[in-house]
N, C-alpha and C positions, 0 to 999 in steps of 0.2 A: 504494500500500500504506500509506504515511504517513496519507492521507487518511482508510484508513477504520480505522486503528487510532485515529486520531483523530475521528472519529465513534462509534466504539464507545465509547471513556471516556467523550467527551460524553454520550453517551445511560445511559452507568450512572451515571454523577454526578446526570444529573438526576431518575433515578429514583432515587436514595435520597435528593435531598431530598425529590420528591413524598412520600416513602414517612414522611420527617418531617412532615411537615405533616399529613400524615394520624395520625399519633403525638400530634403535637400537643393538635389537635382532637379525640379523642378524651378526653385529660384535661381537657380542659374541658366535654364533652357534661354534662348532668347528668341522674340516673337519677328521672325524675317519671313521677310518677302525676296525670294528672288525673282526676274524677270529675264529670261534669256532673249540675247539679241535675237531679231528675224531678219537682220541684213548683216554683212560681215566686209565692209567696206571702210575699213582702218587705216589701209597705207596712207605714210603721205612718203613725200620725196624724200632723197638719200641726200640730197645739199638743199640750202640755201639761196637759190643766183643769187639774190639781191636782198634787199632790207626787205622793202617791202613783197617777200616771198615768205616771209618769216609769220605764220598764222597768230591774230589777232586776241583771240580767246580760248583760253585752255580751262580743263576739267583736272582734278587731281585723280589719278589712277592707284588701285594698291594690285597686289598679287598675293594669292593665295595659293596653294596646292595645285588646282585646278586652272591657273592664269589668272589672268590681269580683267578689273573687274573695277567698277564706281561702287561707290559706296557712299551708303547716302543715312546719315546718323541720326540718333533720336536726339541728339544734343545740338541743333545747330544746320550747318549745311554743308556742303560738299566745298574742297575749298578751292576756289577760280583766281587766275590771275588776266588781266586785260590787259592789254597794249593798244593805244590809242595817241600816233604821232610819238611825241616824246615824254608820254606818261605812261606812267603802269601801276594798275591797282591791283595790291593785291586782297580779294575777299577769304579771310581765316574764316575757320569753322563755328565760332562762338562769336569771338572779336570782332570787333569794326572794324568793317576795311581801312588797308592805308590807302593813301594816296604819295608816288612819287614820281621827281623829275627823274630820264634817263639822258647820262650824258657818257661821253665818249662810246657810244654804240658799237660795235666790231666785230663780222663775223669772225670768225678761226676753224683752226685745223680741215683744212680741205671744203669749207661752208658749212661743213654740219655742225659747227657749234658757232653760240653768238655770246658775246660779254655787252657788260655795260655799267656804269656806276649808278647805284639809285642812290637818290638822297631826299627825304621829307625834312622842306623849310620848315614847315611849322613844328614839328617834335624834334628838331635837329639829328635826325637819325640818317647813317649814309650806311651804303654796303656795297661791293659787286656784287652783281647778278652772271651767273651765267648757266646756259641752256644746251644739250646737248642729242643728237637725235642716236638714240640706243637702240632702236629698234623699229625702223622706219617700214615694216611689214605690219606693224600692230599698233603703229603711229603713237609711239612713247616714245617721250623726250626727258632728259634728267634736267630739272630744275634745280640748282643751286645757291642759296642767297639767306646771309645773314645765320649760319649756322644749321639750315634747312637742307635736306632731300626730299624730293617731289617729284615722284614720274608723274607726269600728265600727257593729254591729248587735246587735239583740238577740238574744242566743244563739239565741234559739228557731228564728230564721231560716237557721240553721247550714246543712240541708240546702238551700238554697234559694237557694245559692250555690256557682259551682266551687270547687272543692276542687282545691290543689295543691301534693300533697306531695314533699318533697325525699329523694329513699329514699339517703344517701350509706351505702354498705354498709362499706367498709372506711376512709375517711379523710375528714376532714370536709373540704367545698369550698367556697367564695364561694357567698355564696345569690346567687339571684334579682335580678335590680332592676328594683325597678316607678316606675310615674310621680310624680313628685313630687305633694306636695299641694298644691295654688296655692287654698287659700280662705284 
């Protein structure tokens, strides 16, 4: 009788921890949407000719397991950079966009990469910029600036990539982690 009064507690002790772990794992699941492209039109060119060949508005891209994919947070927005003449904004995920001048402009190494000095008069903040095309089949470029790594693409390619949004309904949670950038 000992025995199986003592089997019995054993067996309900271990089922409320299973019954924890399953509790657990549940606050950590996270609520995505993925959306797979239905065109696959990514390339851009292997150079540069000119300045203005250099694309205007870019998407930030990350990579995961499965490749290079947007990603789109519960905390904010995807994060964009513009080029418009001799200005470039950059839109962070949370933050306010900056706004800065670019000066001495430059493509380099064979056209596929461009430099440039940014500097915001009004917060006195300056840095190089530079841009580099890594893989012009899937139209990712390595964005560089101010202690930053950033593959991005030109917006226009938006659709033409998965799409993975973070849907957190009631409480915000740890995003995602994708593969470091090693270029």
């Amino acid at each position: 009788m000992k025995n199986l009064i003592y089997v019995f507690i054993t067996f309900i002790l271990l089922s409320c921890i299973g019954q924890t772990k399953i509790n657990e794992n549940e606050n950590t699941n996270f609520n995505i949407t993925t959306t797979y492209p239905k065109i696959n039109l990514r390339k851009i060119d292997k150079t540069w000719n000119s300045l203005n060949a250099i694309q205007k508005d870019w998407i930030k891209v990350e990579k995961d397991k499965n490749g290079y994919l947007i990603y789109q947070p519960c905390d904010g927005e995807t994060e964009t950079i513009q080029i418009e003449g001799a200005k470039l904004t950059i839109n962070w995920r949370i933050e306010n966009s900056q706004k800065f001048e670019l000066e001495k402009f430059t493509r380099l190494t064979e056209n596929n990469a461009f430099r440039a000095d940014a500097y915001d008069i009004k917060n006195k903040i300056g840095f190089e910029i530079k841009a580099k095309i890594i893989d012009n089949k899937n139209g990712i470029v390595l964005w560089e600036f101010n202690g930053n790594k950033w593959l991005m693409t030109p917006k226009e390619n938006f659709k033409s990539f998965r799409i993975v949004k973070n849907n957190c309904k009631t409480e915000m949670r740890k995003e995602l982690d994708f593969l470091p950038i090693e270029y």
